[in-house]
Backbone as a printed PyTorch tensor [residue, N CA C, xyz], in Angstrom:
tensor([[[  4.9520,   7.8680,   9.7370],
         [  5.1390,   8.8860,   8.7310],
         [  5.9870,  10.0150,   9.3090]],

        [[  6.7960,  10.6440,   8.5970],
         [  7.3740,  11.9650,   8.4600],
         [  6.9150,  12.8790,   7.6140]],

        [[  6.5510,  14.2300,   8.3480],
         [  6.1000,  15.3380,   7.9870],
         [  6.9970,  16.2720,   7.7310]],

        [[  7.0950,  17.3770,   6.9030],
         [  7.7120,  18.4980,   6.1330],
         [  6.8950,  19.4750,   7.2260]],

        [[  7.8080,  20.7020,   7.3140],
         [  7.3080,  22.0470,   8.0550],
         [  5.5730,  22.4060,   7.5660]],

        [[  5.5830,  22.1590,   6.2760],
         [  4.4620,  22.4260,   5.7730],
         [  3.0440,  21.5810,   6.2170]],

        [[  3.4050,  20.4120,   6.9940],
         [  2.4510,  19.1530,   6.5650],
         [  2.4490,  18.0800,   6.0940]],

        [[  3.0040,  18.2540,   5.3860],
         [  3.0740,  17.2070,   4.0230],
         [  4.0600,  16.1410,   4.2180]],

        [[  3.2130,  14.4540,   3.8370],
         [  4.4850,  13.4770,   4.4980],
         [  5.5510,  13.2410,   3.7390]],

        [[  6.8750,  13.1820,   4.3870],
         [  7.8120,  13.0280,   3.0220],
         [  8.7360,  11.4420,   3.0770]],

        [[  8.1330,  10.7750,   4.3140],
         [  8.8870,   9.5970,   4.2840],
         [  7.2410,   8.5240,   5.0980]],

        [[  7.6000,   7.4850,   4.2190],
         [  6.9510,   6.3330,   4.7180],
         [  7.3830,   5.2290,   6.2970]],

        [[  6.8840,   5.4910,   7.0850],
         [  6.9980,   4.5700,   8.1120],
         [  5.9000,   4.2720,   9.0850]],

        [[  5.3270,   3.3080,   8.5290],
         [  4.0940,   2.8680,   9.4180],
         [  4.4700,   1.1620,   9.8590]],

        [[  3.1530,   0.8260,  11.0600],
         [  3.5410,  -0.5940,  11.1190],
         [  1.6660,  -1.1960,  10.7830]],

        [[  1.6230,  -2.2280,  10.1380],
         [  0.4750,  -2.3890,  10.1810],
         [ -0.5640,  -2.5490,  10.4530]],

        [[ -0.6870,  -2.4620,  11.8320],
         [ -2.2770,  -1.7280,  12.6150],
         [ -2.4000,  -0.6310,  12.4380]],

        [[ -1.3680,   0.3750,  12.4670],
         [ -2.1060,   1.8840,  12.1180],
         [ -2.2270,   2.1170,  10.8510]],

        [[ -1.9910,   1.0800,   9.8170],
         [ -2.7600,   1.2940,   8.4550],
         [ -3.9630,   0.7490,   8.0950]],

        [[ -3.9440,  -0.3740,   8.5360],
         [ -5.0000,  -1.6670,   8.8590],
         [ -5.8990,  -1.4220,   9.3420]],

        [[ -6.9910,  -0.7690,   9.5310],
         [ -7.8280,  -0.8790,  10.9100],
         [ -8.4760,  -1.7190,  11.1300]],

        [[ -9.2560,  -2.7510,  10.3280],
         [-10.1090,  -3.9650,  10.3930],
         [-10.5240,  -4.6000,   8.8390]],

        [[-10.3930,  -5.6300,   9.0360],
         [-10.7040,  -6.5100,   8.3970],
         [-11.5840,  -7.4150,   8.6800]],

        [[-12.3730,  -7.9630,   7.4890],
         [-13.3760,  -9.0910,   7.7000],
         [-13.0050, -10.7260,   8.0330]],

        [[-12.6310, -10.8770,   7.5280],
         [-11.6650, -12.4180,   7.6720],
         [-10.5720, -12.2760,   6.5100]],

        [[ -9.6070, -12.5340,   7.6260],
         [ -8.0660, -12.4380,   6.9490],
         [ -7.9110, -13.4680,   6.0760]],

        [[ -8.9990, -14.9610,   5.7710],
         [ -8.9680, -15.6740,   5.1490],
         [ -9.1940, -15.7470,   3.3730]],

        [[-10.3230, -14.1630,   3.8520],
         [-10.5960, -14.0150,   2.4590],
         [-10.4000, -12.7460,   1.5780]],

        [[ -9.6320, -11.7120,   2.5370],
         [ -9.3630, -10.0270,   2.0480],
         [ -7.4940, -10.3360,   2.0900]],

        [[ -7.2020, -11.3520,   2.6500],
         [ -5.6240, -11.7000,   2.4010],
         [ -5.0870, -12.3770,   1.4470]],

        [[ -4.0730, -12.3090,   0.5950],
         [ -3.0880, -13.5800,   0.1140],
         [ -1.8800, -13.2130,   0.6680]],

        [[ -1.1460, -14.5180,   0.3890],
         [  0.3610, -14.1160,   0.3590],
         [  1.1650, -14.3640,  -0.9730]],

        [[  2.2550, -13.3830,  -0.5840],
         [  2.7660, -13.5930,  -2.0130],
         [  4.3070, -12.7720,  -2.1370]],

        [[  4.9500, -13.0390,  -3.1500],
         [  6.0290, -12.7400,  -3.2070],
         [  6.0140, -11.2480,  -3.5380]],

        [[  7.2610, -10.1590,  -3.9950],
         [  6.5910,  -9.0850,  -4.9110],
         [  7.6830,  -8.9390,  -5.5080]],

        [[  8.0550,  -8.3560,  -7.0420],
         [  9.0360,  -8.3190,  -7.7750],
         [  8.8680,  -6.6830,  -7.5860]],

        [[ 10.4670,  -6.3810,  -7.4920],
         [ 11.1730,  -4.8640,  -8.3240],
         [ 11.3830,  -4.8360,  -9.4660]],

        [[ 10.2230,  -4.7930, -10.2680],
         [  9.9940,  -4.3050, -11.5960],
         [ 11.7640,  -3.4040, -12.4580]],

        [[ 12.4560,  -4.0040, -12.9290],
         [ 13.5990,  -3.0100, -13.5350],
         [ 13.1520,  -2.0260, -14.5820]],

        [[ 11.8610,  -2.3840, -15.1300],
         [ 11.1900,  -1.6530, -16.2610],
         [ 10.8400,  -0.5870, -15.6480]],

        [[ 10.3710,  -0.6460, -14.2110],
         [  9.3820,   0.5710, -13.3800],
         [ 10.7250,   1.7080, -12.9170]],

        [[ 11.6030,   1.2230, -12.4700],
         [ 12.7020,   1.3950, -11.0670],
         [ 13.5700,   2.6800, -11.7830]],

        [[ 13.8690,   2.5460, -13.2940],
         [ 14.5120,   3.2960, -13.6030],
         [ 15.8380,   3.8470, -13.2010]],

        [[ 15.9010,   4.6510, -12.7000],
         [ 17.4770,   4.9540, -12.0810],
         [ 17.3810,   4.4540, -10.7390]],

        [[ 16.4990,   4.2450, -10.1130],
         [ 16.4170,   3.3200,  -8.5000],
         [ 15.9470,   2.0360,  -8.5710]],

        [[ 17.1380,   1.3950,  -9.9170],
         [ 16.6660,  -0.2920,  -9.4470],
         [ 16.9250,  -0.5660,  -8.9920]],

        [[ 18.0230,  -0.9800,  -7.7970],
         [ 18.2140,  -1.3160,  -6.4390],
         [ 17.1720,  -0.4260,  -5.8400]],

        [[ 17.0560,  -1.5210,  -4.3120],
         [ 15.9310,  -0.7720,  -3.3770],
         [ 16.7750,  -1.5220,  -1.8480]],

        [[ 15.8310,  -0.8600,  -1.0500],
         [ 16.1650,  -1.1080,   0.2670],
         [ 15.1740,  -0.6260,   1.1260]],

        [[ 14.8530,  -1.4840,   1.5350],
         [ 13.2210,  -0.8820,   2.0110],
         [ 13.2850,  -1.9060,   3.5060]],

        [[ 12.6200,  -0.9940,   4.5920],
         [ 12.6230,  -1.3270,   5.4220],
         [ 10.8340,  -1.9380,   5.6840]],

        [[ 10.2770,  -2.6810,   6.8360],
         [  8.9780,  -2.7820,   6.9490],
         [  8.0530,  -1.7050,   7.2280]],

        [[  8.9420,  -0.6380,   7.6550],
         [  7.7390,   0.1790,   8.2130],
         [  7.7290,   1.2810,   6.2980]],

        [[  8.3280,   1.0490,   5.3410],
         [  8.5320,   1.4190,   3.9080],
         [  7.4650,   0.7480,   3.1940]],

        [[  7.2260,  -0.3050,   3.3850],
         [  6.5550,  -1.6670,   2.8830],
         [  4.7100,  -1.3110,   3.0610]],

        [[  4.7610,  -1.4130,   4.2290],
         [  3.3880,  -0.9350,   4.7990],
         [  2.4260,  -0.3050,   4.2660]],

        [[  1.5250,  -0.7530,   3.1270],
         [  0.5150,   0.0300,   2.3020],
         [  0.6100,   0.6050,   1.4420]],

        [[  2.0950,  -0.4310,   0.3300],
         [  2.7560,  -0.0940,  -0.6000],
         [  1.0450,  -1.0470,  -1.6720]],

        [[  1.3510,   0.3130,  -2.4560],
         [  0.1770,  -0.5350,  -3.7890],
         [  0.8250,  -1.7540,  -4.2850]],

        [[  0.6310,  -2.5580,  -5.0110],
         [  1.1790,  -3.9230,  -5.6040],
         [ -0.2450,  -3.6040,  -7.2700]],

        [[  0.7840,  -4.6020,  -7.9560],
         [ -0.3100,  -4.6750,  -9.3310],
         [  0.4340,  -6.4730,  -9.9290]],

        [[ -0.3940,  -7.1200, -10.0240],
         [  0.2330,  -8.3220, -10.5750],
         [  0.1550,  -8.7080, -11.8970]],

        [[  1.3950,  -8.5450, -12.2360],
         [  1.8710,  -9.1230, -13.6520],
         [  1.7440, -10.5950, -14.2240]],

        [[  0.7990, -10.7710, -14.7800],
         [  1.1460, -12.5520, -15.0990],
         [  0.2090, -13.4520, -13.6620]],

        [[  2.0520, -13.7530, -13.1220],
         [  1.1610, -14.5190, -11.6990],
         [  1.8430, -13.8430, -10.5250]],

        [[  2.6970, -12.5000, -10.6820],
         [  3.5480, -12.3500, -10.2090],
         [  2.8570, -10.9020,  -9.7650]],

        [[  2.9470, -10.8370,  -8.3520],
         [  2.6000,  -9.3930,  -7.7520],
         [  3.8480,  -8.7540,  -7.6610]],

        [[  4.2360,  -7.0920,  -8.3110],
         [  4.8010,  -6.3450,  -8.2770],
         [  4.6390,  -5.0090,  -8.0480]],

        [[  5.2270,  -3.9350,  -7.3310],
         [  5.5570,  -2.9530,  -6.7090],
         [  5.1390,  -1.6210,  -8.1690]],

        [[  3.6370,  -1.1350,  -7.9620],
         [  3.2460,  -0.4500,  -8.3660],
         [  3.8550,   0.9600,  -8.7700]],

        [[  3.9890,   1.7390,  -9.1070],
         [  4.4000,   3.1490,  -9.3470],
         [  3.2730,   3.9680,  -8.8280]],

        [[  3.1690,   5.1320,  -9.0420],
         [  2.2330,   6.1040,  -8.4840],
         [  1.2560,   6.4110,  -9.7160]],

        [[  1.7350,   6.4970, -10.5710],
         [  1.0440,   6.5470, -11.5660],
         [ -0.0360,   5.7500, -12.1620]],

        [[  0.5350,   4.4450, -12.2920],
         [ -0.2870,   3.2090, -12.2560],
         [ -1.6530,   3.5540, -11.1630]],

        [[ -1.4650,   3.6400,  -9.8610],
         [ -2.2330,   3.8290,  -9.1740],
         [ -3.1510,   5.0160,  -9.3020]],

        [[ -2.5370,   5.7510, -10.3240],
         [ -3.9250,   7.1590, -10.3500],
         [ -4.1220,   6.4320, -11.7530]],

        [[ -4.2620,   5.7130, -12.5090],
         [ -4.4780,   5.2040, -13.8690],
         [ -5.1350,   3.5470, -13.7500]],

        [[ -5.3320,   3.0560, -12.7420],
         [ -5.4620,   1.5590, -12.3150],
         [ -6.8630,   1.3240, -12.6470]],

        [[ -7.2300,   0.1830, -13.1980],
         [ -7.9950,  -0.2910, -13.4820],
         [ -8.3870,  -1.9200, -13.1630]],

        [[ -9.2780,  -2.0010, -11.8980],
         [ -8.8260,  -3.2650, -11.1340],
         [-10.3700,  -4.0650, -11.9080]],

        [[-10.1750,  -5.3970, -11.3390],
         [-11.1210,  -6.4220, -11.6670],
         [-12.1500,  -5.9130, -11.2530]],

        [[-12.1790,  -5.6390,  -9.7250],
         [-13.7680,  -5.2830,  -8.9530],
         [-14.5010,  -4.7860,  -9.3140]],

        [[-13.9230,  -3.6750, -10.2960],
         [-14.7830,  -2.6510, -10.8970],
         [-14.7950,  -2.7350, -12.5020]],

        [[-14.6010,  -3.7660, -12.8420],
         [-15.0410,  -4.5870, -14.0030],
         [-13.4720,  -4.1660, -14.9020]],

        [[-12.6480,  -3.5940, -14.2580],
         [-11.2010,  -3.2750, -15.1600],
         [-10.5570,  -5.1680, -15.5960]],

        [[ -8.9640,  -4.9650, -15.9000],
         [ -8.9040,  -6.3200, -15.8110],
         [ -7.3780,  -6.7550, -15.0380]],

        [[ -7.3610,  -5.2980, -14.4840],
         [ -5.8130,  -5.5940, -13.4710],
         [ -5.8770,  -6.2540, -12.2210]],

        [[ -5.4200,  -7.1390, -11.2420],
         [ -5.4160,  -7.1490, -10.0090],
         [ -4.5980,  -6.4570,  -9.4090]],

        [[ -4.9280,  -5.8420,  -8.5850],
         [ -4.4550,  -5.0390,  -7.0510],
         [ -4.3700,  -5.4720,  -6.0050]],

        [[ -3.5590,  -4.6380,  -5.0180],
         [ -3.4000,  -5.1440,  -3.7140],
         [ -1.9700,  -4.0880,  -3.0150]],

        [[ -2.4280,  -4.3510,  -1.4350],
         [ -1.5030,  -3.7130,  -0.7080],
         [ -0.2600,  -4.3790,  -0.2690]],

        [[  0.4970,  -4.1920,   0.5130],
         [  1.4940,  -5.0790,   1.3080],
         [  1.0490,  -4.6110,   2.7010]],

        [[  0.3070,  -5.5690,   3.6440],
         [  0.5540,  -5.2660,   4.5320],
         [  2.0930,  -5.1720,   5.7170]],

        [[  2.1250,  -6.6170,   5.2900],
         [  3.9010,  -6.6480,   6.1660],
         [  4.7200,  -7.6530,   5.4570]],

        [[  5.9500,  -7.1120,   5.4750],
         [  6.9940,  -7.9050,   4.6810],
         [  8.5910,  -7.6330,   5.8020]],

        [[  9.2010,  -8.6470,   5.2290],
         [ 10.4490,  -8.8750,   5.7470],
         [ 11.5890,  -7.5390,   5.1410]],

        [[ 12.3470,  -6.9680,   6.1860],
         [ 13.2280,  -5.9840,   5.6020],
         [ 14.1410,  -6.2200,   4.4910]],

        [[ 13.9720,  -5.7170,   3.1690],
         [ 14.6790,  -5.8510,   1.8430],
         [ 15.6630,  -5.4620,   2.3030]],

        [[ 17.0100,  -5.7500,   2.7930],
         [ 18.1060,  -4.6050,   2.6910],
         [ 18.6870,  -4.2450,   1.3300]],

        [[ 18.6420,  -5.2340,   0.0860],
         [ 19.1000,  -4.9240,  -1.0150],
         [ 18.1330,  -5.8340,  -1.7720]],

        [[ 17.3400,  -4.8520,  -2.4530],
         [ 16.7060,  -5.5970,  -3.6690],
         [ 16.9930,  -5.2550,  -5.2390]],

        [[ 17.6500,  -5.9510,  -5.7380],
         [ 18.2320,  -5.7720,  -7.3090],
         [ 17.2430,  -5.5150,  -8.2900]],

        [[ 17.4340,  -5.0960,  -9.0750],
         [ 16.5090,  -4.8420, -10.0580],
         [ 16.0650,  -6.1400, -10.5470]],

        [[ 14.3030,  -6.6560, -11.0400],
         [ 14.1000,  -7.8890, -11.3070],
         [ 14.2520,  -8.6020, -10.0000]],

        [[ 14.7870,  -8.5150,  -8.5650],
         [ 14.6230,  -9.1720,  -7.9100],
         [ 13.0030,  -9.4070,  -7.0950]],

        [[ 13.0720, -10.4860,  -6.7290],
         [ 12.1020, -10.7400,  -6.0330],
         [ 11.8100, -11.1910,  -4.3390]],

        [[ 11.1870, -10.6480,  -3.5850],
         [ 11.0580, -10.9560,  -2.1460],
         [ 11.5070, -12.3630,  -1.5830]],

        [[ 12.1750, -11.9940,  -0.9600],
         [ 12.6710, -13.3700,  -0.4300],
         [ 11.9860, -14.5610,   0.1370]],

        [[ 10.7470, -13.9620,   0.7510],
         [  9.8690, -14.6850,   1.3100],
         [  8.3980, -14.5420,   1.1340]],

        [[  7.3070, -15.1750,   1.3820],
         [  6.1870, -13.9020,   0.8170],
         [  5.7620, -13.4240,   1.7930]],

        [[  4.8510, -12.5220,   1.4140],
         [  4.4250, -11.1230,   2.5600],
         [  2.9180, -11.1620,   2.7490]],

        [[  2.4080, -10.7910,   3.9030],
         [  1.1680, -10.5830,   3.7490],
         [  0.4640,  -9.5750,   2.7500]],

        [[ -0.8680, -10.0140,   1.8790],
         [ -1.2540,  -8.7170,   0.7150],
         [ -2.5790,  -8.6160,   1.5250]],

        [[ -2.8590,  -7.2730,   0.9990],
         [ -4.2460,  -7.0580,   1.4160],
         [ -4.8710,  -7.0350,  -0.0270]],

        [[ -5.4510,  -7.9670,  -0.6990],
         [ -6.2830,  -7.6240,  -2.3170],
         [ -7.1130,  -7.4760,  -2.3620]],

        [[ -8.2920,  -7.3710,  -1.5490],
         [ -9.9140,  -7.2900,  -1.3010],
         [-10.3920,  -6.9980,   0.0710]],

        [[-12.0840,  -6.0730,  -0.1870],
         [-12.5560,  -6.2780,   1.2570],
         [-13.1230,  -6.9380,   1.6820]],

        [[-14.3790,  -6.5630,   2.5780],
         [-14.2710,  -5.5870,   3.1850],
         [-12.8470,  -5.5600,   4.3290]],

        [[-12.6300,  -4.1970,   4.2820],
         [-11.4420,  -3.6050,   5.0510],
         [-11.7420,  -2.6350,   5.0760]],

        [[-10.9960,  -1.9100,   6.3810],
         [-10.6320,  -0.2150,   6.7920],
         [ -9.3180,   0.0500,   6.8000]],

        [[ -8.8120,   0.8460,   6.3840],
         [ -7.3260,   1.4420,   6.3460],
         [ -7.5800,   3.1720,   6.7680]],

        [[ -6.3400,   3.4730,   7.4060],
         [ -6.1100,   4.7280,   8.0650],
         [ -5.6710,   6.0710,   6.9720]],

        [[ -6.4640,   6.5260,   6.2820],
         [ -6.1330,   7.5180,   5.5560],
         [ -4.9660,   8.2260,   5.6470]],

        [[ -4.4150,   8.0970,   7.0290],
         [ -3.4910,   9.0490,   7.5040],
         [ -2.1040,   8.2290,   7.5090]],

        [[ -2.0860,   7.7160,   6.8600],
         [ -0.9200,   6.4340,   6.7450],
         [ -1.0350,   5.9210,   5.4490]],

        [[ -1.3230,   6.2790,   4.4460],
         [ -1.3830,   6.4460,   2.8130],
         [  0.1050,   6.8490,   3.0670]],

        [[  0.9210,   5.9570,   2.4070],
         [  2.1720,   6.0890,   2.0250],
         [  2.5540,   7.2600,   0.9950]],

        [[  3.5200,   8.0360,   1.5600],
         [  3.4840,   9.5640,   0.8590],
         [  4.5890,   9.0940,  -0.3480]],

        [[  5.2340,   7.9970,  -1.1230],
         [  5.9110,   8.0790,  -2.0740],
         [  5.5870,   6.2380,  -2.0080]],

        [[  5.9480,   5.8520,  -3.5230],
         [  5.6120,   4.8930,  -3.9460],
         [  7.3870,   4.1720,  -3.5640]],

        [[  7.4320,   3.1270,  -3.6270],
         [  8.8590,   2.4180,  -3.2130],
         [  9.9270,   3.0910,  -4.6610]],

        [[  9.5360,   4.0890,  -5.7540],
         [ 10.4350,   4.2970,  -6.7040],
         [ 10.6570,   5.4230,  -6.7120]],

        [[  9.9630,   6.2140,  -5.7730],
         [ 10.1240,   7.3900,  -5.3450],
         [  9.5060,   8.6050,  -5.8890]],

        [[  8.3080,   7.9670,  -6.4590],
         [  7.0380,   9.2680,  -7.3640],
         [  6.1830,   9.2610,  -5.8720]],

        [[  5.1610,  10.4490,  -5.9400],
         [  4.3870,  10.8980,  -4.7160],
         [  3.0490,  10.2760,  -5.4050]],

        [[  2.6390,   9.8440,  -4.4150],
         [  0.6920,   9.2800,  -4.3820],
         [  0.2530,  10.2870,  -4.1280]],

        [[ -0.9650,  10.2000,  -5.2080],
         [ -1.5490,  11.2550,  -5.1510],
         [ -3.2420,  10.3410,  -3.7730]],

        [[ -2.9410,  10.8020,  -2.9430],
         [ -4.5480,  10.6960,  -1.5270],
         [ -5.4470,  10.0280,  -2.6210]],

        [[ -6.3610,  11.1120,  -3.3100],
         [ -7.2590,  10.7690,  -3.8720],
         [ -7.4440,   9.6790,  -4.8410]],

        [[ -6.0480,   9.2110,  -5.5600],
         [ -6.1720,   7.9320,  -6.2170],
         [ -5.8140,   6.3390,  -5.8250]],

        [[ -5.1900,   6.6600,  -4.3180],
         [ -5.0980,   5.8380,  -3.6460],
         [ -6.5230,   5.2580,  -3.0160]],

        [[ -6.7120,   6.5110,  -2.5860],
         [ -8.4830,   6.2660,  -2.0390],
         [ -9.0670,   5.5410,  -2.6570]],

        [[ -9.4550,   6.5720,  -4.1440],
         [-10.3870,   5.6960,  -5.0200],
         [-10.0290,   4.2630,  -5.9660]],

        [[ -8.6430,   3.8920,  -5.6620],
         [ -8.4720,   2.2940,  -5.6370],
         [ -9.0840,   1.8170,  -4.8100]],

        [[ -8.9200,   1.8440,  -3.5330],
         [ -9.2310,   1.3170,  -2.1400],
         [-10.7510,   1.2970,  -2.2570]],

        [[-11.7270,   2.0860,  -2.7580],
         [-12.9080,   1.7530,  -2.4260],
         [-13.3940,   0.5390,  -3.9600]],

        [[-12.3660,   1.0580,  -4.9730],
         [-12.5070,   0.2100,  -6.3900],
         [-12.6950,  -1.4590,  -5.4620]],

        [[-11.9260,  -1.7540,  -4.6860],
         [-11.2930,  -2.9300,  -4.4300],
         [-12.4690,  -3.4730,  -3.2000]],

        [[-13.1640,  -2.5720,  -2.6100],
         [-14.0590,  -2.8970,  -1.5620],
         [-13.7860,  -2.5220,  -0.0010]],

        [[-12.5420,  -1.2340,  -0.3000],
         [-11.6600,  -1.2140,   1.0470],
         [-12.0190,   0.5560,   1.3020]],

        [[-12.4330,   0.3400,   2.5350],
         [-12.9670,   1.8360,   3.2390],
         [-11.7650,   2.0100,   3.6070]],

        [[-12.0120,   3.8460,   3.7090],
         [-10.3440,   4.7470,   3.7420],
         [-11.2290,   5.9000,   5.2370]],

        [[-11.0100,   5.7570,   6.0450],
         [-11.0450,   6.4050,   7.0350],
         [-10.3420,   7.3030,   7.9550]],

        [[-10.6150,   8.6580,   8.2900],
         [ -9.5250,   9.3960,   8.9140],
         [ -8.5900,   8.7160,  10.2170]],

        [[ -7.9210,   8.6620,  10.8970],
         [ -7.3380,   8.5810,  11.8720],
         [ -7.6750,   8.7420,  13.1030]],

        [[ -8.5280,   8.1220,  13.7030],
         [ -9.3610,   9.4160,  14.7750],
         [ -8.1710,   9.6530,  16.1230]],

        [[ -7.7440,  10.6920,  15.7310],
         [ -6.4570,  11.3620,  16.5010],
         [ -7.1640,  11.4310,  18.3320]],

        [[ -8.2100,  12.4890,  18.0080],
         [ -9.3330,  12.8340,  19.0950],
         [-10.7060,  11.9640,  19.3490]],

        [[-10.8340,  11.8770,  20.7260],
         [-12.1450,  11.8100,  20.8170],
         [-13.5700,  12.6090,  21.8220]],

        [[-14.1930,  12.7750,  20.9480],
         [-15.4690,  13.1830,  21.9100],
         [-16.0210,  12.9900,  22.7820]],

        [[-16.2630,  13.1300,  24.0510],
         [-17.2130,  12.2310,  24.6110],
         [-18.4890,  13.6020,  25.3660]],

        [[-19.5380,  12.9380,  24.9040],
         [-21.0060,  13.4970,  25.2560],
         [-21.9390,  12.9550,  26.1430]],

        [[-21.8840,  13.6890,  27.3970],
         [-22.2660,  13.0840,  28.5840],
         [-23.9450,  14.0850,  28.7840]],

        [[-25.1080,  13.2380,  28.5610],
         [-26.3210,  14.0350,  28.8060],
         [-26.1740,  14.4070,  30.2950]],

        [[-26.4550,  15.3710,  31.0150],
         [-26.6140,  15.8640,  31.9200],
         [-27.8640,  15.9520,  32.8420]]])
């Protein structure tokens, strides 16, 4: 991530262990899958270009049979299966570098998803803009993530250690 003077992140770049923190079996909190650039979503940024460390804990929402590249909005408005809604969700953990993705295009290859837990992800690596370039709002990212069965945990930057004497 990149931070603003203020704090605040203004560019996405993570790799996926420091978003990831654990998972239960990758057999059953994983799929893989392709992801479409929605031209309906993209608006004036239907081309994309997204690098992996861009990719990294991007929301996904699947259309049909087809997982596609969420907006920010969607994600403060989402309504997933787990929690009796009737959308499926999911993250990207890692994908291959898009250098040019067309509008309506689709991933060249598929990518690892994260769609279920149990899981831990790094609060502090919540992707600060959606791949179309609206800002996530923390708190509705979160409360997908726990919708879905996925704990959101700080970063532990520091640690304590307490030695009885």
């Amino acid at each position: 991530m990149a931070y603003d003077s203020a704090g605040n992140a203004v560019t996405n770049d993570a790799v996926p262990g420091e978003w990831l923190f654990s998972e239960s079996d990758y057999r059953y909190t994983r799929e893989s899958g392709t992801v479409q650039n929605d031209a309906t979503k993209a608006g004036t940024t239907a081309d994309l270009a997204l690098t992996k460390g861009e990719l990294v804990g991007q929301p996904i929402l699947k259309a049909g049979s087809q997982w596609e590249f969420a907006t920010a909005t969607e994600v403060t408005n989402a309504d997933p299966i787990g929690d009796g809604g009737a959308e499926e969700w999911g993250f990207v953990i890692s994908g291959e570098d898009e250098a040019a993705m067309a509008a309506d295009d689709v991933s060249a290859v598929p990518w690892a998803l994260l769609v279920r837990g149990p899981a831990i992800i790094n609060q502090g690596q919540i992707p600060a803009l959606d791949v179309y370039g609206g800002s996530i709002v923390v708190a509705d990212y979160v409360t997908l993530c726990k919708k879905l069965g996925i704990a959101v945990i700080n970063d532990p930057a520091t640690t304590t250690l307490q030695v009885n004497q």
